[in-house]
MIFIRO-363434 format. One record per residue (C-alpha): residue number from 1; residue in one letter; y, x, z. Coordinates in pm, 1 decimal, padded with zeros to 6 digits. Last residue first. Example, Ala and Ser with C-alpha at 12.3 -4.5 7.8 and 13.67 -1.06 7.14 Angstrom:
# residues 2
+-----+---+----------+----------+----------+
|   k | r |       yy |       xx |       zz |
+-----+---+----------+----------+----------+
|   2 | s | -00106.0 |  01367.0 |  00714.0 |
|   1 | a | -00450.0 |  01230.0 |  00780.0 |
+-----+---+----------+----------+----------+
This chain:
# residues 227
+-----+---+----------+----------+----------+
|   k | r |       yy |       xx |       zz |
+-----+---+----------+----------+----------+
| 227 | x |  00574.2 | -01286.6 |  14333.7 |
| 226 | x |  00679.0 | -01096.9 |  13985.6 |
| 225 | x |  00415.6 | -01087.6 |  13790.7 |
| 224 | x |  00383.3 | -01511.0 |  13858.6 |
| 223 | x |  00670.4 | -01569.0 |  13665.4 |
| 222 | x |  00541.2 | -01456.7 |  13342.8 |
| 221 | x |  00557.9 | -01048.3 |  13159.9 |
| 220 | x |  00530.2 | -01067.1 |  12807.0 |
| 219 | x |  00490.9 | -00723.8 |  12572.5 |
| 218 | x |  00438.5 | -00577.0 |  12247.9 |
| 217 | x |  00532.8 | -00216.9 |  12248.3 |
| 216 | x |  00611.2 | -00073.3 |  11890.8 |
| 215 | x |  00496.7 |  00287.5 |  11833.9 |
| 214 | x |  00708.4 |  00531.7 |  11557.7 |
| 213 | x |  00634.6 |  00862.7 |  11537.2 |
| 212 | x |  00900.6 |  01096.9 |  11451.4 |
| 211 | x |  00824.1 |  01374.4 |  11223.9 |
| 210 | x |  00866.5 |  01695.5 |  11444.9 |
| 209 | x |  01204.0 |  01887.9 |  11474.5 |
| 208 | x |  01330.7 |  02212.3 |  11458.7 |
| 207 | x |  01300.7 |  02593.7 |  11426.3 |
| 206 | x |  01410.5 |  02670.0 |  11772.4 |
| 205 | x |  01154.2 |  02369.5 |  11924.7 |
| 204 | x |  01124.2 |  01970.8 |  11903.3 |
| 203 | x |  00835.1 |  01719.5 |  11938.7 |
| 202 | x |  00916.6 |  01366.1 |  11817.9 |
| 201 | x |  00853.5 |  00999.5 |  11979.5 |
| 200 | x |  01029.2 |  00679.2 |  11833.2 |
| 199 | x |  00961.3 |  00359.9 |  12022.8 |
| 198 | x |  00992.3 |  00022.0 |  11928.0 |
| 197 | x |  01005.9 | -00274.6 |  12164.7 |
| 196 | x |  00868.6 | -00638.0 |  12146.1 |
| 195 | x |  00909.1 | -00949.1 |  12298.4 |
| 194 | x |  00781.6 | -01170.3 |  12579.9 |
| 193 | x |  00980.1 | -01346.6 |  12903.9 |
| 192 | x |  00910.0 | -01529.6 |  13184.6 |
| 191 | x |  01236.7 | -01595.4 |  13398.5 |
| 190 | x |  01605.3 | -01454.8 |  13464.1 |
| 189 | x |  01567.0 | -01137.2 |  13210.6 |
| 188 | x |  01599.7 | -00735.2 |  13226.1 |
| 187 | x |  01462.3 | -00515.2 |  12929.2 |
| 186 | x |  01264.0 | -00232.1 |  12806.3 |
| 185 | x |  01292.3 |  00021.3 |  13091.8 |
| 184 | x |  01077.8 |  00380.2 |  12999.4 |
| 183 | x |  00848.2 |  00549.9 |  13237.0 |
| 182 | x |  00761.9 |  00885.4 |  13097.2 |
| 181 | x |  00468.7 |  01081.7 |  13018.4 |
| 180 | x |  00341.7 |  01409.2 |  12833.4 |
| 179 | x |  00523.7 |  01671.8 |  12991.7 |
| 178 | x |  00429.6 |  02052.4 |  12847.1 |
| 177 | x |  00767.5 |  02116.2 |  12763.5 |
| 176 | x |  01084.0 |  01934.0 |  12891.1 |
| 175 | x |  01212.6 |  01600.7 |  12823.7 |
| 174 | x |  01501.4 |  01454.8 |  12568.3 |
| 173 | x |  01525.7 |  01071.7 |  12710.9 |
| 172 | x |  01700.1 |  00768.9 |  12580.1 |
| 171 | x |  01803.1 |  00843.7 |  12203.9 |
| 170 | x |  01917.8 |  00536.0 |  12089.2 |
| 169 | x |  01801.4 |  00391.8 |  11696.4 |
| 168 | x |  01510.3 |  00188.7 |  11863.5 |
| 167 | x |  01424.3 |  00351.8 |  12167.0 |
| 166 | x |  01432.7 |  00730.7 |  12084.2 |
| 165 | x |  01207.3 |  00966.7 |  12270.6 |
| 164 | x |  01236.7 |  01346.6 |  12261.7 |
| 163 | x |  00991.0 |  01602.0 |  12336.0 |
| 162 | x |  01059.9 |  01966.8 |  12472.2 |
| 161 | x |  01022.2 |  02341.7 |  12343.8 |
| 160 | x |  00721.0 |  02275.7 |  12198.3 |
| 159 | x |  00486.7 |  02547.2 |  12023.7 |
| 158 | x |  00172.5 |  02388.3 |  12060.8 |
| 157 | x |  00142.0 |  01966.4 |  12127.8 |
| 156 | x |  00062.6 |  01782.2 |  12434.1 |
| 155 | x | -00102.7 |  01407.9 |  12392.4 |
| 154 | x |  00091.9 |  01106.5 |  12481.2 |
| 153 | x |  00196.5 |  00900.3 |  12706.6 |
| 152 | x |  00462.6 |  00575.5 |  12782.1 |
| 151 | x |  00463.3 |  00357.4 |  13074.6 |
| 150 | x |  00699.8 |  00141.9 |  12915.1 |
| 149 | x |  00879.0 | -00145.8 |  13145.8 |
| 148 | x |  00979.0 | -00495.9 |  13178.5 |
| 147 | x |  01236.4 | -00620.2 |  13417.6 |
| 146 | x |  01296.3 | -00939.6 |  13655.5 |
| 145 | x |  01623.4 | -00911.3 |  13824.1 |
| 144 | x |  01596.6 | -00727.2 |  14130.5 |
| 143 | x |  01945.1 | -00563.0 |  14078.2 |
| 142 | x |  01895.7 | -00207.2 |  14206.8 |
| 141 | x |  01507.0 | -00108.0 |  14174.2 |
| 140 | x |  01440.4 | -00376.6 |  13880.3 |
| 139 | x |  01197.3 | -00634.1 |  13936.2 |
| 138 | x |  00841.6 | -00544.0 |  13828.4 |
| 137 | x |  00608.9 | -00604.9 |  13468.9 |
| 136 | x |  00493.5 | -00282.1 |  13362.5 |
| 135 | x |  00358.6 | -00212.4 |  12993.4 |
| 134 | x |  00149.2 |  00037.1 |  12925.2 |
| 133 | x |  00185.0 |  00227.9 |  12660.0 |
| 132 | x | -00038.8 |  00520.5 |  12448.4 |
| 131 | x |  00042.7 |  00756.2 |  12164.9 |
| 130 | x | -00246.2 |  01010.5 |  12076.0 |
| 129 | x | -00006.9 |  01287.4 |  11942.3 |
| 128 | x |  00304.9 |  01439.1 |  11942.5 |
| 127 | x |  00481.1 |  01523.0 |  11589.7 |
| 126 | x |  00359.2 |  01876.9 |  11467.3 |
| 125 | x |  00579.3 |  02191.8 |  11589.1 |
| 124 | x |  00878.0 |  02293.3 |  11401.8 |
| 123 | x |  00720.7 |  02617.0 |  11219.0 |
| 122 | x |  00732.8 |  02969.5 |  11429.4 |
| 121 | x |  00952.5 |  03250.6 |  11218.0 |
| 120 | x |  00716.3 |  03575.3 |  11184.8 |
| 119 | x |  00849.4 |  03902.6 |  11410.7 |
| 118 | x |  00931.6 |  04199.7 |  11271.4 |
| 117 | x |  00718.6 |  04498.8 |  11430.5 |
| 116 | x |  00854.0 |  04786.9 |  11480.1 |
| 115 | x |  00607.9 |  05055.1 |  11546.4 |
| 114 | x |  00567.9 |  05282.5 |  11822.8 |
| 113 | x |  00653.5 |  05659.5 |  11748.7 |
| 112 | x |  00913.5 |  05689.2 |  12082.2 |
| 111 | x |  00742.7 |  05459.3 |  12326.1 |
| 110 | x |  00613.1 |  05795.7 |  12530.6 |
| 109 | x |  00357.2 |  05737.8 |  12764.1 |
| 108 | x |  00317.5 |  05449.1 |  13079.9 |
| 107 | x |  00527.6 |  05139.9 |  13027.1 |
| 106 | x |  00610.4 |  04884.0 |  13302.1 |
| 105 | x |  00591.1 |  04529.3 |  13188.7 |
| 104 | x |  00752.3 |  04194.6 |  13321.8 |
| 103 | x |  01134.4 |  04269.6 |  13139.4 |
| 102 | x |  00916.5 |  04375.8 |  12808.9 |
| 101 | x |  00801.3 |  04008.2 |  12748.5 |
| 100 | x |  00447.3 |  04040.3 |  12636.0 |
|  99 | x |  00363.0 |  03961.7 |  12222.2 |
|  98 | x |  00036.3 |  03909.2 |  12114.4 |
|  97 | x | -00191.5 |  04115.1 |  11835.3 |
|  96 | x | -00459.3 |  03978.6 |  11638.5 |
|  95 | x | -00801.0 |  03788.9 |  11699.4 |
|  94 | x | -00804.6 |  03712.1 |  12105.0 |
|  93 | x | -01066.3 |  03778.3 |  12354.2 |
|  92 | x | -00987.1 |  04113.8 |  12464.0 |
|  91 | x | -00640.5 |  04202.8 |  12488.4 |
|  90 | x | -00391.5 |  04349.6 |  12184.1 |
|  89 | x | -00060.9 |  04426.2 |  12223.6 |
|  88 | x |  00307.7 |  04433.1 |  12109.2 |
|  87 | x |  00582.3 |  04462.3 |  12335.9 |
|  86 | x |  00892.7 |  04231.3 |  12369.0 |
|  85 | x |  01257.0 |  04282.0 |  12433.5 |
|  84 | x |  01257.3 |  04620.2 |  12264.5 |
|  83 | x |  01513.2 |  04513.7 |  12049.9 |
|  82 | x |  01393.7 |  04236.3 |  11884.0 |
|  81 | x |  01029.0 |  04359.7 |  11857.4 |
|  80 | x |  00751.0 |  04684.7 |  11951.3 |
|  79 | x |  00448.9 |  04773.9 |  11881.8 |
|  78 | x |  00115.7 |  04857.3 |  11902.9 |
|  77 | x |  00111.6 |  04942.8 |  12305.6 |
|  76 | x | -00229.5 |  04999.8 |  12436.3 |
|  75 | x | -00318.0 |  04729.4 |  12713.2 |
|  74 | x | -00335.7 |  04900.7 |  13112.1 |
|  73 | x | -00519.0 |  04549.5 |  13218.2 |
|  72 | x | -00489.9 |  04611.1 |  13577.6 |
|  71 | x | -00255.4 |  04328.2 |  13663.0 |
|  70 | x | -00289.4 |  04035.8 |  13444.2 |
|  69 | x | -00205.1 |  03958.9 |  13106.5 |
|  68 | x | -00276.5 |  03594.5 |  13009.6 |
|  67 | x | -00372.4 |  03511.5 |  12661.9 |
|  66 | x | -00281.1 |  03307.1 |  12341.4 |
|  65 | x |  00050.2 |  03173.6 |  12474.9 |
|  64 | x |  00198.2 |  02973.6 |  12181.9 |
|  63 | x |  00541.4 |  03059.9 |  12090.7 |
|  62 | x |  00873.3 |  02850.8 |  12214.8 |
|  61 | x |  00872.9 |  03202.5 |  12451.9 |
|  60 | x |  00952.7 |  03424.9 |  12135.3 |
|  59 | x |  00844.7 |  03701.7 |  12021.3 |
|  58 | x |  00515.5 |  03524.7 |  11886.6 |
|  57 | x |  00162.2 |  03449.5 |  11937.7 |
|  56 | x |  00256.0 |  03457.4 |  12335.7 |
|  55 | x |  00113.5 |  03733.1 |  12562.9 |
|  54 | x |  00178.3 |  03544.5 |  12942.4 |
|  53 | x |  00156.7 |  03705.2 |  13231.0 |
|  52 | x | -00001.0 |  03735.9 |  13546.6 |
|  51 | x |  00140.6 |  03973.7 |  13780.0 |
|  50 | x |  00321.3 |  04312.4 |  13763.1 |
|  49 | x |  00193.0 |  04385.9 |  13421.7 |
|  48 | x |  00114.7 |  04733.1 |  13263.1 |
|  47 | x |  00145.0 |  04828.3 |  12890.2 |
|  46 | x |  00002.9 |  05157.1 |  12761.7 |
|  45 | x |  00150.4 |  05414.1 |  12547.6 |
|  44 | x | -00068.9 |  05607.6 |  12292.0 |
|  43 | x | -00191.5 |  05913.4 |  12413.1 |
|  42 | x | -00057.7 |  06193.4 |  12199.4 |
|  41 | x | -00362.8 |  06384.4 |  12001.7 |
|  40 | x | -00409.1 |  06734.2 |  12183.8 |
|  39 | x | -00229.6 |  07056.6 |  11900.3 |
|  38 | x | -00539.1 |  07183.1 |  11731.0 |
|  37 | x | -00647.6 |  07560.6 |  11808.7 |
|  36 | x | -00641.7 |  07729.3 |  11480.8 |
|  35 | x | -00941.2 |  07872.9 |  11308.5 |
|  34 | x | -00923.9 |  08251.3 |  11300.3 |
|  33 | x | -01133.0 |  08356.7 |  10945.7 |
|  32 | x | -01370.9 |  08711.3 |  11060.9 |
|  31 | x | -01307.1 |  08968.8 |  10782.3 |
|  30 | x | -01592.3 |  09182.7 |  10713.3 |
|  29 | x | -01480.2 |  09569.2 |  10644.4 |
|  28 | x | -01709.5 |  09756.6 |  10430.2 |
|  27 | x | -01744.3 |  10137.4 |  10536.2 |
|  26 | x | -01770.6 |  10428.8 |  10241.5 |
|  25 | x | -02053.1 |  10624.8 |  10300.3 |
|  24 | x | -01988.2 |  10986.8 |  10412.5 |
|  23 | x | -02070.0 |  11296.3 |  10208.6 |
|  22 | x | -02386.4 |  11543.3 |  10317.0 |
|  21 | x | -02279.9 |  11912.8 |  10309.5 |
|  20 | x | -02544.1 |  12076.8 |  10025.3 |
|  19 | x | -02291.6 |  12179.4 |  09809.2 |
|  18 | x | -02059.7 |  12336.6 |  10081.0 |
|  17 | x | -02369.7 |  12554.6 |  10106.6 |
|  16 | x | -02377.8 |  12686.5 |  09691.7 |
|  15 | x | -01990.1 |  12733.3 |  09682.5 |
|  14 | x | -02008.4 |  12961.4 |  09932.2 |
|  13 | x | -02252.9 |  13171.5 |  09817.9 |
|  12 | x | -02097.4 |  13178.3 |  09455.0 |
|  11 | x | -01751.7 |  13230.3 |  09595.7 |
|  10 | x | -01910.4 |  13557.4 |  09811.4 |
|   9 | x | -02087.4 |  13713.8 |  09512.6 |
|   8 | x | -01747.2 |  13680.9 |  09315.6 |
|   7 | x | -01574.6 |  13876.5 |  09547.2 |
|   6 | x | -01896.2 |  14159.1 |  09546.2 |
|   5 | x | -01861.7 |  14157.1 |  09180.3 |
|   4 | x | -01464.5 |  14209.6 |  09157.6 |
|   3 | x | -01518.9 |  14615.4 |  09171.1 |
|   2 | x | -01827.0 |  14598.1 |  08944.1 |
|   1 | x | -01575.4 |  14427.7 |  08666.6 |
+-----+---+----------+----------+----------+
C-alpha cells in the first residue's frame, strides 16, 4: 500500500483542479422565418381604339351604343364574346360593361385568363313612335297627273335595325336605321279629290319585329293646289 500512495496522491490532485475548470453554457439557436417574395400581380389587358368607337350594350351592332371609345382611353379588358369578335369593357359614365368590336381595338397584355362572357339575346325593339303626316298635294314627277302624297315621320327607336312601312296590306318601303321620314304617294286622279289612306309602321331587328302601328291619313287636295 505505501508503494501505490504516491500514485494515488497524484489522481487525488488531479482530480481536485479539473474540478474547478468552468463548463460551457449550452447556446440557444433562434430561428429567423424567410417570408417569400410574392410573384408581381399580371396587369390586366387593356383595350386601345384607333378612332372613335362605339361600345354597344350588346355583342352585337343591332345593340344600343351606350358610349363612344376614343383614342387614349387604354379601357381594362373584362371579357371577351363570340369568338373573340368583341371585347368587354367598362368606361366612365356608364353602369355595366359594353361591348367594342375587336377588328377596331389593339390589345396591350396577355388575353389568355379573360373571361367569356355569353352574350344576352336583344328583344325586338318597341313599335316607332310619335307618328306624324303631312299630306302633299303636287302633280306627279313623270305623268303630271294630279297626285297626293304622305310626308310621313316619326320618332327613332333603340335597337333598330331598320323600319318598315306597309300601306294598307302592301309593304312599300323597308328603310334603314336611324331614318325617321319618308315621302309616301297615295294616289293619282284627273280633278279634286279627298279620301283616306292607312299606314302601318313597325321597327325591326335580329330578334324581330315591332307591333305595327296603324295611322290613317285623311286627305283632299282641290284644283287650285295644283295651278
Amino acid at each position: 500500500m505505501k508503494i501505490l500512495a504516491p500514485a494515488w496522491l497524484a489522481l487525488s490532485v488531479l482530480l481536485a483542479s479539473c474540478s474547478n475548470i468552468p463548463v460551457a453554457s449550452t447556446l440557444t439557436a433562434t430561428l429567423v422565418p424567410v417570408t417569400p417574395t410574392p410573384s408581381p400581380t399580371p396587369m390586366p389587358p387593356i383595350a386601345h381604339v384607333g378612332g372613335s368607337v362605339p361600345c354597344y350594350a350588346d355583342a352585337t351592332k343591332d345593340a344600343e351604343i351606350l358610349a363612344m371609345v376614343e383614342i387614349g382611353d387604354g379601357l381594362e379588358i373584362i371579357g371577351e364574346a363570340r369568338a373573340g369578335n368583341y371585347w368587354v369593357v367598362q368606361p366612365d359614365g356608364i353602369d355595366g360593361y359594353c361591348w367594342l368590336e375587336s377588328q377596331y381595338v389593339t390589345v396591350e397584355g396577355d388575353t389568355g385568363t379573360v373571361r367569356h362572357i355569353v352574350p344576352t339575346l336583344i328583344p325586338p325593339p318597341v313599335a316607332p313612335l310619335n307618328i306624324h303626316a303631312e299630306v302633299l298635294c303636287e302633280r306627279d314627277g313623270e305623268t303630271r297627273k294630279r297626285a297626293a302624297y304622305a310626308l310621313l315621320s316619326w320618332e327613332d327607336v333603340a335597337s333598330e335595325t331598320g323600319y318598315r312601312i306597309y300601306k294598307g296590306d302592301e309593304l312599300i318601303i323597308e328603310l334603314p336605321p336611324d331614318q325617321t321620314s319618308y315621302r309616301a304617294f297615295v294616289a293619282t286622279f284627273g280633278a279634286a279629290h279627298n279620301g283616306n289612306v292607312i299606314f302601318y309602321f313597325e321597327a325591326f331587328n335580329k330578334s324581330g319585329s315591332s307591333e305595327r302601328v296603324e295611322l290613317q291619313v285623311g286627305y283632299f287636295c282641290n284644283n287650285s293646289d295644283y295651278d
